[in-house]
N, C-alpha and C positions, 0 to 999 in steps of 0.2 A: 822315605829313603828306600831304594831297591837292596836288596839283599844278594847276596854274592862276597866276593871279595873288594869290598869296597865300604866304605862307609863314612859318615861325615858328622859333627856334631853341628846343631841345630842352634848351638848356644854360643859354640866358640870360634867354630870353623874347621877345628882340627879334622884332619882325613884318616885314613889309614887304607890301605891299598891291596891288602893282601891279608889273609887267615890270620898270619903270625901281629901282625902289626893291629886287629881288631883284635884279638884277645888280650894283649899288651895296653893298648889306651883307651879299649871301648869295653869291651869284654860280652860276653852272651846269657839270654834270657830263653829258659826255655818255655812254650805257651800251652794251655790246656789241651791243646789238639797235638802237642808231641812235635810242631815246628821247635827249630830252634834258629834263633836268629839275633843279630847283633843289637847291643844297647842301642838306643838314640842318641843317649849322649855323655859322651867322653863319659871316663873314669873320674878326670879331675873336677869338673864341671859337677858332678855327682855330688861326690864329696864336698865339694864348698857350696850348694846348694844349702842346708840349712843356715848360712852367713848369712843369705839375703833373701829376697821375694822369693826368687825363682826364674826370677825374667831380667837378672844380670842389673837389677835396679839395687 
């Protein structure tokens, strides 16, 4: 996923288009090297991740 104002989940499809709309459904991780950069995936997708495998199975 490129980084910007954009982002997409990997699991669900959801988008988000802009700063305000990734921190709202995707939200940010910041990494050892001091980037900080958007989830991969959804907020929701997160959260119901331990219901199942992981792979929407």
């Amino acid at each position: 996923m490129p980084y910007g104002e954009y982002a997409e989940c990997p699991k669900c499809g959801k988008k988000a288009y802009n700063k305000d709309q990734i921190e709202k459904f995707f939200g940010y991780r910041a990494l050892k090297n001091g980037k900080i950069i958007p989830q991969s995936w959804c907020r929701d997708c997160r959260s119901s991740n331990g219901k199942s495998n992981g792979y929407g199975e």
